[in-house]
MMTF fields as JSON, N, C-alpha, C and O atoms, coordinates in Angstrom:
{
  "mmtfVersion": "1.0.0",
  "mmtfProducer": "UNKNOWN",
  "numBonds": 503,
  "numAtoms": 504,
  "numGroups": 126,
  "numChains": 1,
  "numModels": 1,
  "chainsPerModel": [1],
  "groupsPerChain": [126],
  "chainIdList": ["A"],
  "bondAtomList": [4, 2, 8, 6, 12, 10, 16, 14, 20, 18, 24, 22, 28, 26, 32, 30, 36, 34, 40, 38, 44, 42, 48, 46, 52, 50, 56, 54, 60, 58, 64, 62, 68, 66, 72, 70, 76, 74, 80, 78, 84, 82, 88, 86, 92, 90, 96, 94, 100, 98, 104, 102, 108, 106, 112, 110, 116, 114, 120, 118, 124, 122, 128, 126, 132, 130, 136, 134, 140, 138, 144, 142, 148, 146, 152, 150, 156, 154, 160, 158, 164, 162, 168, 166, 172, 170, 176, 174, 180, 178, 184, 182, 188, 186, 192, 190, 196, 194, 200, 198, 204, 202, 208, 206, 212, 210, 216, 214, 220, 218, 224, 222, 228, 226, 232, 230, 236, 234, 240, 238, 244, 242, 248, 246, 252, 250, 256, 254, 260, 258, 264, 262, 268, 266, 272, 270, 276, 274, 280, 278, 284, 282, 288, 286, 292, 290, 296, 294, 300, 298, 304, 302, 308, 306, 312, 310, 316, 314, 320, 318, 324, 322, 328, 326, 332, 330, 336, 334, 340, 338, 344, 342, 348, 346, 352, 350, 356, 354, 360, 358, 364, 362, 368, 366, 372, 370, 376, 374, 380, 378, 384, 382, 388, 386, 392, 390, 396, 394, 400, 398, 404, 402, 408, 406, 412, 410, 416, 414, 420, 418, 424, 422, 428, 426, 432, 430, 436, 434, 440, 438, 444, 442, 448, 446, 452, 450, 456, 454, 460, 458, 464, 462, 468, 466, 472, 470, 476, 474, 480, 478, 484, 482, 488, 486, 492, 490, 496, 494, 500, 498],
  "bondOrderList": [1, 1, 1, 1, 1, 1, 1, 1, 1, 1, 1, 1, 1, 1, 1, 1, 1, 1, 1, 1, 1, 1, 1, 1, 1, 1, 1, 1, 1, 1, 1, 1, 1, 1, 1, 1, 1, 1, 1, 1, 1, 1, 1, 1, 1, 1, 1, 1, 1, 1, 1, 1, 1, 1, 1, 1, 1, 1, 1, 1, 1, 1, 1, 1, 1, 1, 1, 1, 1, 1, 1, 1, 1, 1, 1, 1, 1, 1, 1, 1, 1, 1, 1, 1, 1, 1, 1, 1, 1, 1, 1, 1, 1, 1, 1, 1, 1, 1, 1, 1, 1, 1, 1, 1, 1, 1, 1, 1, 1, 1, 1, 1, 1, 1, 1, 1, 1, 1, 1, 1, 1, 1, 1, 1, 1],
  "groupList": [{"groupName": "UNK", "atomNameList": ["N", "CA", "C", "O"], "elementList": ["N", "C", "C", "O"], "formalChargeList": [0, 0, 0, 0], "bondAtomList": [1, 0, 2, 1, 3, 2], "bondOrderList": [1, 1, 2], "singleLetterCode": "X", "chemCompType": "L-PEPTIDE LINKING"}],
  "groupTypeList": [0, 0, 0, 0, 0, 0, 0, 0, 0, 0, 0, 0, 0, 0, 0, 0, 0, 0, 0, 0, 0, 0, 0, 0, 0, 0, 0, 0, 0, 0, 0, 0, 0, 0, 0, 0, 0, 0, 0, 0, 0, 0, 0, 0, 0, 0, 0, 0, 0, 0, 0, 0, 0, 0, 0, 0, 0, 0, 0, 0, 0, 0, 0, 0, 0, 0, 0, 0, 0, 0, 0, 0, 0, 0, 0, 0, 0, 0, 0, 0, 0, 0, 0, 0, 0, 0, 0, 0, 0, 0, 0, 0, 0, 0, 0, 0, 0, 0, 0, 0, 0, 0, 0, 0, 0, 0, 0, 0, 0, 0, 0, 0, 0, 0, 0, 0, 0, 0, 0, 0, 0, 0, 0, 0, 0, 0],
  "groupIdList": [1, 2, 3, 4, 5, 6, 7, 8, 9, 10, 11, 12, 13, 14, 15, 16, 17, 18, 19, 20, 21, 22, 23, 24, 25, 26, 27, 28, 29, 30, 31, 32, 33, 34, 35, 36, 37, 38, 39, 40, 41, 42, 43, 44, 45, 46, 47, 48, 49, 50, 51, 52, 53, 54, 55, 56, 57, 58, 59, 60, 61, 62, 63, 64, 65, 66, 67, 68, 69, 70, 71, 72, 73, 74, 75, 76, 77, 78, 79, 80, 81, 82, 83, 84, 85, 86, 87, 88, 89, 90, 91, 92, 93, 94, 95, 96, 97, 98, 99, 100, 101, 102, 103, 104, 105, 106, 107, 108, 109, 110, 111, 112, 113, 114, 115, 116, 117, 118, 119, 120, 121, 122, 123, 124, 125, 126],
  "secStructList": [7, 2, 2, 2, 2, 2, 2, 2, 2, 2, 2, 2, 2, 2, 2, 2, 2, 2, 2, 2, 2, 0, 0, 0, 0, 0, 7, 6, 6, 6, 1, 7, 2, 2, 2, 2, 2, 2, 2, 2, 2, 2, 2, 2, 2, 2, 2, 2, 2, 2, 2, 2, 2, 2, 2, 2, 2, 2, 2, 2, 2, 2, 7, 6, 6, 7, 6, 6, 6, 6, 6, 2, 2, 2, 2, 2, 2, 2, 2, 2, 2, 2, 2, 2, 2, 2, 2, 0, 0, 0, 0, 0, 2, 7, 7, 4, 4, 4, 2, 2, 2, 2, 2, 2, 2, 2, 2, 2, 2, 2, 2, 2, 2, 2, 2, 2, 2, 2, 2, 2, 2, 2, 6, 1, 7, 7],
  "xCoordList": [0.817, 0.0, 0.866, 0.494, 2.229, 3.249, 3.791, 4.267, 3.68, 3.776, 3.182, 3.607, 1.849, 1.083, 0.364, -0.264, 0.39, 0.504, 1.351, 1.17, 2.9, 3.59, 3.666, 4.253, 3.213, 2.89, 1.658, 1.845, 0.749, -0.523, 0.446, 0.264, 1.185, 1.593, 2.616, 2.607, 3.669, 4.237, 3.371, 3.872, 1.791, 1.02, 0.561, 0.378, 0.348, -0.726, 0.125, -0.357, 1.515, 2.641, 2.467, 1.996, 2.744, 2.606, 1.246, 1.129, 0.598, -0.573, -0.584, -0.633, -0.541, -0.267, 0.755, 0.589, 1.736, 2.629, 1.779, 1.48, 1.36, 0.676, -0.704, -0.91, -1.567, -2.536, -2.216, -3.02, -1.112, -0.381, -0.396, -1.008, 0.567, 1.259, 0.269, 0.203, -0.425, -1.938, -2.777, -3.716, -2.827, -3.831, -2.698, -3.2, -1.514, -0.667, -0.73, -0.675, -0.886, -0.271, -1.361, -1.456, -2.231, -3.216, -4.543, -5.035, -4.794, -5.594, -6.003, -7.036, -4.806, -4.614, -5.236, -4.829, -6.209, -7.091, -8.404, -9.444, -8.183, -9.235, -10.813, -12.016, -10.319, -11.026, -10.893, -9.828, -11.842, -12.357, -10.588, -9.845, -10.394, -9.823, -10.241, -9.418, -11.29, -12.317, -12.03, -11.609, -12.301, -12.065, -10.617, -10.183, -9.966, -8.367, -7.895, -6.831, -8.714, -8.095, -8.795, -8.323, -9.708, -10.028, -9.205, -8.75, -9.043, -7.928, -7.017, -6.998, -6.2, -4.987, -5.221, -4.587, -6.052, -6.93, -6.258, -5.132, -7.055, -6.998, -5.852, -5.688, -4.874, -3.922, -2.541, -1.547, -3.139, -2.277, -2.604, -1.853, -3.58, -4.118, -4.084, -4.138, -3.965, -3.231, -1.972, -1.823, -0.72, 0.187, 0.657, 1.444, 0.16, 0.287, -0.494, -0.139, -1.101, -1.477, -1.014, -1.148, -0.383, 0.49, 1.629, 1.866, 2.445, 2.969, 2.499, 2.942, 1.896, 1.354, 1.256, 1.722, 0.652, 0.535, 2.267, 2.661, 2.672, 4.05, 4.728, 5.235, 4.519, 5.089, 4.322, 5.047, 3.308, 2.836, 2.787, 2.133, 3.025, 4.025, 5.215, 5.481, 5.738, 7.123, 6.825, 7.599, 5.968, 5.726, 5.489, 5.973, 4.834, 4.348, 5.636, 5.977, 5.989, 7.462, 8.089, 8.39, 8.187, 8.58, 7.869, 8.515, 6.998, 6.082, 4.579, 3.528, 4.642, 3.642, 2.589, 1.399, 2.994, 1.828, 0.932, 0.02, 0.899, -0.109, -1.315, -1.269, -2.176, -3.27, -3.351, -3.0, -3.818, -4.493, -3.679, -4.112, -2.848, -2.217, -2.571, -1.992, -3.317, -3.613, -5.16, -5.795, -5.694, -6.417, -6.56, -7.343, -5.332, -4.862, -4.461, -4.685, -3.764, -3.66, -5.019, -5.134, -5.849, -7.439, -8.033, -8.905, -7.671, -8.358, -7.859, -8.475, -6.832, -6.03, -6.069, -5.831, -6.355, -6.727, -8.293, -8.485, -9.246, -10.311, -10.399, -11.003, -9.462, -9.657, -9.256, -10.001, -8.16, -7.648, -8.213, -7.783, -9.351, -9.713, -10.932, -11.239, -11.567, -13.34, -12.685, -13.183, -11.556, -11.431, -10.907, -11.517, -9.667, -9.121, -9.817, -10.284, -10.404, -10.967, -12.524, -12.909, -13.219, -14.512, -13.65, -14.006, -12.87, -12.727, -11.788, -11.982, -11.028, -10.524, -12.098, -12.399, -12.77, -13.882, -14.714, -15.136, -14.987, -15.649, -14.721, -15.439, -13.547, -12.664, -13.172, -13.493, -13.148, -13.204, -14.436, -14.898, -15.04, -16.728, -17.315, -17.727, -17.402, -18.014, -19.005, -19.448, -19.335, -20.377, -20.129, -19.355, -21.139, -20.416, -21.145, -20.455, -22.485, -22.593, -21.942, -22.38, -20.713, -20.11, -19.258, -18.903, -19.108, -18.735, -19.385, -18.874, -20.656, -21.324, -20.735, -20.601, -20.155, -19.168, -17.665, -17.13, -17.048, -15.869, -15.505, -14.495, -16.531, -16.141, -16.004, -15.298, -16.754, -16.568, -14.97, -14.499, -14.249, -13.407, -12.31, -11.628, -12.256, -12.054, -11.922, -10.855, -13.237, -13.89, -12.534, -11.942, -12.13, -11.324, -10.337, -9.84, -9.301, -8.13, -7.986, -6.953, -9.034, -9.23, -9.331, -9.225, -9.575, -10.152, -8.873, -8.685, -7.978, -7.208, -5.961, -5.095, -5.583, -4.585, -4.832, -4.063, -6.089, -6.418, -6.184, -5.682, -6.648, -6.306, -4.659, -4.185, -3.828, -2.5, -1.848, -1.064, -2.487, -2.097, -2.179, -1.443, -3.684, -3.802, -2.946, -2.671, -2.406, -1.684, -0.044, 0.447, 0.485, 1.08, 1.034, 2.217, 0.176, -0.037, 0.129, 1.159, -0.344, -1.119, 0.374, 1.042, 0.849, 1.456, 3.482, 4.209, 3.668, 4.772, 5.44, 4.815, 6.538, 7.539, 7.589, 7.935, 7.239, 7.343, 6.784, 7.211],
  "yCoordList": [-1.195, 0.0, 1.267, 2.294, 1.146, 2.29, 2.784, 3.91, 1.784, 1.782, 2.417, 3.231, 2.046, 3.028, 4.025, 4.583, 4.428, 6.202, 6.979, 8.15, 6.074, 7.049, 7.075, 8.06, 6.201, 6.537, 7.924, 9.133, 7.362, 8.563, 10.1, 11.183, 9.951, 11.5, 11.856, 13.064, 11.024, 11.309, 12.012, 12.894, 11.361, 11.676, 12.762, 13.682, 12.668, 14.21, 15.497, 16.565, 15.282, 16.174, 16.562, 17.698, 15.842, 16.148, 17.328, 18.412, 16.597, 17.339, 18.613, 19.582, 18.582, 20.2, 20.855, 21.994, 20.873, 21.703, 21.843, 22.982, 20.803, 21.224, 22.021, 23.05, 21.608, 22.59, 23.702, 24.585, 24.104, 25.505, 26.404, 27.444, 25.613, 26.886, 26.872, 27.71, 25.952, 26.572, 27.108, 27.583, 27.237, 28.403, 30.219, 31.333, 29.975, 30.967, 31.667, 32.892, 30.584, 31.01, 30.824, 31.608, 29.938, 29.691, 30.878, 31.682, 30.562, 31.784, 32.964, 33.52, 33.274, 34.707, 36.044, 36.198, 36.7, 37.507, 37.069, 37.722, 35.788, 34.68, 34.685, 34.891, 34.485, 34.33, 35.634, 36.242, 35.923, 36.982, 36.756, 35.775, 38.35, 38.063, 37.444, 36.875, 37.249, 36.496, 34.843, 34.12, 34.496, 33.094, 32.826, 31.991, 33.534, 33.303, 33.231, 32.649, 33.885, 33.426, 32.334, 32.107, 31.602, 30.242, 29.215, 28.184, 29.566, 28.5, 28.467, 27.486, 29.526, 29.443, 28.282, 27.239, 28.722, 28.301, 26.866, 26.536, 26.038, 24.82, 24.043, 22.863, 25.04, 24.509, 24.551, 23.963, 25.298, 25.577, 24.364, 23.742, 24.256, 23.102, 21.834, 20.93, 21.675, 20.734, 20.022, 18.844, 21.492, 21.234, 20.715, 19.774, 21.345, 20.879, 19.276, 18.426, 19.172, 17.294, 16.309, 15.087, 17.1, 16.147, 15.863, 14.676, 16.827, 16.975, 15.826, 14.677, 16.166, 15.049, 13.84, 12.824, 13.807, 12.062, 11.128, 9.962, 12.073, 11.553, 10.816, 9.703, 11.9, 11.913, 10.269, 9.444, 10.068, 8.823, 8.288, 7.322, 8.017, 7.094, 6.412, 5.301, 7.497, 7.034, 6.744, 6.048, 7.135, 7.071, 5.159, 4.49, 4.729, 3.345, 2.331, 1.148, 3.38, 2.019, 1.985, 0.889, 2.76, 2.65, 1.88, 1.019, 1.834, 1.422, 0.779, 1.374, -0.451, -1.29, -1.488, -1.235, -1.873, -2.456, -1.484, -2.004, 0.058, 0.645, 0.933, 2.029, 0.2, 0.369, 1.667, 2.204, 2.526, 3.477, 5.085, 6.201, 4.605, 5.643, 4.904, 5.145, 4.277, 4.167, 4.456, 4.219, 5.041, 5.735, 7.017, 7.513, 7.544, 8.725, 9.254, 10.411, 8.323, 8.34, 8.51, 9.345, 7.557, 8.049, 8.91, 9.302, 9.465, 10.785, 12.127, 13.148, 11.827, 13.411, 13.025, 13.947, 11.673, 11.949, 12.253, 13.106, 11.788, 12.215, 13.62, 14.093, 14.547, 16.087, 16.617, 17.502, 16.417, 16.576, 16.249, 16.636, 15.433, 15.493, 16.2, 17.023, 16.323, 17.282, 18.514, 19.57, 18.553, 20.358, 20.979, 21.603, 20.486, 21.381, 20.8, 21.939, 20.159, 19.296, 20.295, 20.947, 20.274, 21.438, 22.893, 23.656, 23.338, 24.829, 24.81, 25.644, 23.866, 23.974, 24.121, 24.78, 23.083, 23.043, 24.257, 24.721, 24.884, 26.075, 27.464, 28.272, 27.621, 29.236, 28.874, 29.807, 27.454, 27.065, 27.345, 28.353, 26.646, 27.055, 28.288, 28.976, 28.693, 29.861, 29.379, 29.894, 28.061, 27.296, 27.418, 26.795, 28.514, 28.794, 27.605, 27.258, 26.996, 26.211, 24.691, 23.741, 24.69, 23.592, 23.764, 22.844, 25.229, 25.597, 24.856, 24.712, 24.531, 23.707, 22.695, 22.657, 21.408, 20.435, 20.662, 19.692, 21.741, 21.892, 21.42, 20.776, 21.883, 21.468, 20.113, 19.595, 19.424, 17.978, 17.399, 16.573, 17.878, 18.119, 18.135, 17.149, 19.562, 19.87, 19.019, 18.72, 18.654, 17.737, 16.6, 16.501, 15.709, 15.011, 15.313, 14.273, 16.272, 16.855, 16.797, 16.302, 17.314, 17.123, 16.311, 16.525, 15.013, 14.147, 12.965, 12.065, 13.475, 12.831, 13.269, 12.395, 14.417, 15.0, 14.559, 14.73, 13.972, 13.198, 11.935, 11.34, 11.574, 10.071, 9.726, 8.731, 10.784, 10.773, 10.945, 10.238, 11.954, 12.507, 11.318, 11.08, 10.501, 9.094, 8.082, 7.369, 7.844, 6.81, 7.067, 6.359, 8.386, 7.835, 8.403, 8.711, 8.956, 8.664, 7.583, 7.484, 6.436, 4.838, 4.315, 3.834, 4.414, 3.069, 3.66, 2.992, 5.03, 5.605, 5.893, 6.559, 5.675, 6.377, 5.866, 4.698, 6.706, 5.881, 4.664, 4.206],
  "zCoordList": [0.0, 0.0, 0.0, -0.567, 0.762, 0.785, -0.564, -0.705, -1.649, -2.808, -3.513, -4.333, -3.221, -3.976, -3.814, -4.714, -2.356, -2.207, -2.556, -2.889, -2.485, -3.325, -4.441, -4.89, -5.299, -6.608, -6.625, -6.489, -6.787, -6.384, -5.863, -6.419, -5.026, -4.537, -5.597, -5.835, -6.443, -7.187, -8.549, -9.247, -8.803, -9.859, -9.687, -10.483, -8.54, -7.387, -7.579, -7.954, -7.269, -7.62, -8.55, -8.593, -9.82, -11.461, -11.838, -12.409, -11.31, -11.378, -11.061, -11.819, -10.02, -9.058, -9.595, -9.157, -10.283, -11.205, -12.441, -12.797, -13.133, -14.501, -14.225, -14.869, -13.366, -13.161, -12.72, -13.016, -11.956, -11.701, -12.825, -13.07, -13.52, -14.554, -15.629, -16.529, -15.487, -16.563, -15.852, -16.492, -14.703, -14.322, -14.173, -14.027, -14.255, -14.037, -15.197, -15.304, -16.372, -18.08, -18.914, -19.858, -18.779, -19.526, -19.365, -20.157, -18.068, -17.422, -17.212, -16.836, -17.587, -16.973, -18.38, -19.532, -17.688, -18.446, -18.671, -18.757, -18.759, -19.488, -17.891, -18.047, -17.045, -15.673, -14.629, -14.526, -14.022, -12.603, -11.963, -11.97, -11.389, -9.923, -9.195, -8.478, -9.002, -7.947, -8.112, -7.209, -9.242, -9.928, -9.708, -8.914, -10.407, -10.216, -8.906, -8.693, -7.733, -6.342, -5.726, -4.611, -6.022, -5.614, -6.47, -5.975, -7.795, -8.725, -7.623, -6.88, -7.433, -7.157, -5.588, -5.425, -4.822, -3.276, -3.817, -3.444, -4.737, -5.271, -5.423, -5.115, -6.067, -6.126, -4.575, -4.149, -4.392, -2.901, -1.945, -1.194, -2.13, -1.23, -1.508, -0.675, -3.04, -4.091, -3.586, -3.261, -3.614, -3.133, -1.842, -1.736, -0.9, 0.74, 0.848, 1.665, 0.304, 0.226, -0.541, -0.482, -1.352, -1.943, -1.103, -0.88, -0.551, -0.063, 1.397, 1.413, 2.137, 3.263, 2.588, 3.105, 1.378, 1.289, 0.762, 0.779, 0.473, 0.434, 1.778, 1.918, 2.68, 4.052, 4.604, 5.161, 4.439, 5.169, 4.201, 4.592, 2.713, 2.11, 2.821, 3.279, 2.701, 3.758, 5.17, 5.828, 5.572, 7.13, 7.272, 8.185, 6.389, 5.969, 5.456, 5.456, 5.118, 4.488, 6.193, 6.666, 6.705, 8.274, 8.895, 9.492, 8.989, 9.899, 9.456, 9.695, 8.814, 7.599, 8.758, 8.571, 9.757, 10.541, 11.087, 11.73, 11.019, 11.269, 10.147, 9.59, 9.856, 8.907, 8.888, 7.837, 9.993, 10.332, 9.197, 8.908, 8.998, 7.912, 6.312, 5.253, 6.473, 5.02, 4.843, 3.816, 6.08, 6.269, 5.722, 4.912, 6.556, 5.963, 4.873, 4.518, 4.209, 3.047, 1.918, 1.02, 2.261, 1.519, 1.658, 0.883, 2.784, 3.575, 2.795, 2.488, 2.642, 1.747, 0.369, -0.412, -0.238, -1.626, -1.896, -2.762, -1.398, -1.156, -1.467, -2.43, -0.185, -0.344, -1.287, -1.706, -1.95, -3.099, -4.099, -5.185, -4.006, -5.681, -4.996, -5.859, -4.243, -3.9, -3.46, -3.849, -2.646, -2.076, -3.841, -4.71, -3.76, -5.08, -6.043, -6.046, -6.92, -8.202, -8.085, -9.056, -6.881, -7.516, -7.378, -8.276, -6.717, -6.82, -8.633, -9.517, -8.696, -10.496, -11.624, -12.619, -10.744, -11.773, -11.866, -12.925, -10.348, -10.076, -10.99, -11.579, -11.045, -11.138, -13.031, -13.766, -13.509, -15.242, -15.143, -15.678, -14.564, -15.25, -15.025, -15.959, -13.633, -12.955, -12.051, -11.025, -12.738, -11.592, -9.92, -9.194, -9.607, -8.356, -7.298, -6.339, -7.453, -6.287, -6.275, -5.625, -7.208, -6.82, -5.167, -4.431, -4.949, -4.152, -2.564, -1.453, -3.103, -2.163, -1.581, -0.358, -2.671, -2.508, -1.917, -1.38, -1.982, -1.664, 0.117, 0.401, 1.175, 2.285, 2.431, 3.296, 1.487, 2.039, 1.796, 2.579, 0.72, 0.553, 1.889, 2.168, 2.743, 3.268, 4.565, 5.101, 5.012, 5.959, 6.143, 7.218, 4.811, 4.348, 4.494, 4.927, 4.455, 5.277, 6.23, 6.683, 7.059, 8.52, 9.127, 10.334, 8.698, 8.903, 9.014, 9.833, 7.613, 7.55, 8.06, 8.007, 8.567, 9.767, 11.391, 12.336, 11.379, 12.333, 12.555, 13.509, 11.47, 11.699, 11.672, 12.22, 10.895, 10.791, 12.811, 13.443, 13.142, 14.622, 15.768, 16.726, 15.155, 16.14, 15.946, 16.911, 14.758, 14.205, 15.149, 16.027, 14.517, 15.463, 16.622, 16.772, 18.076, 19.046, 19.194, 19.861, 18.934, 19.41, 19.1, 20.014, 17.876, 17.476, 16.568, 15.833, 17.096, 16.788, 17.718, 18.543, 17.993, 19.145, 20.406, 20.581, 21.466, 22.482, 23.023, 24.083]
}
């Protein structure tokens, strides 16, 4: 499973650079200030989870026997495709009540910085 979160975060990565510089280069004029600062929202938040799911990639090659980070691991791809995936879809379309969907998104970060925080409480370190 350590395997293939880090695949996924290596893809997640890719992603989050190419959706960057096309919302940096492609974008620009084309979409609202308004729009253009939830794109960007998207991708920022893009980045910082990719970023985490890497980390308990590795956290897992350390330490296989805690399930509970592959928890986590679903938990931050989850957010990553509903937090940033409706606000990309929202800044392109204009469809603003996708905006509706975005917390659940969110929810999923949280959710999954949690389950990361219990994991290792319970079953890391001391």
């Amino acid at each position: 499973m350590a395997k293939t979160l880090l695949i996924i975060a290596a893809i997640s990565g890719l992603l989050a650079v190419a959706i960057g510089a096309f919302g940096a280069h492609g974008l620009k004029g084309r979409v609202t200030t308004d729009l253009m600062a939830v794109y960007q929202t998207g991708v920022q938040y893009h980045f910082y989870h990719t970023l985490a799911l890497l980390l308990v990639g590795i956290l897992m090659l350390q330490f296989p026997e805690v399930s509970l980070l592959t928890w986590t691991g679903w938990l931050f791809i989850a957010g990553i495709i509903i937090f940033s995936g409706s606000l990309y879809v929202m800044a392109l379309t204009g469809i603003k009540w996708l905006g509706a969907i975005t917390p659940i998104g969110g929810v999923a970060f949280i959710a999954g910085w949690l389950t990361m925080a219990i994991a290792v409480y319970k079953h890391i370190g001391e």
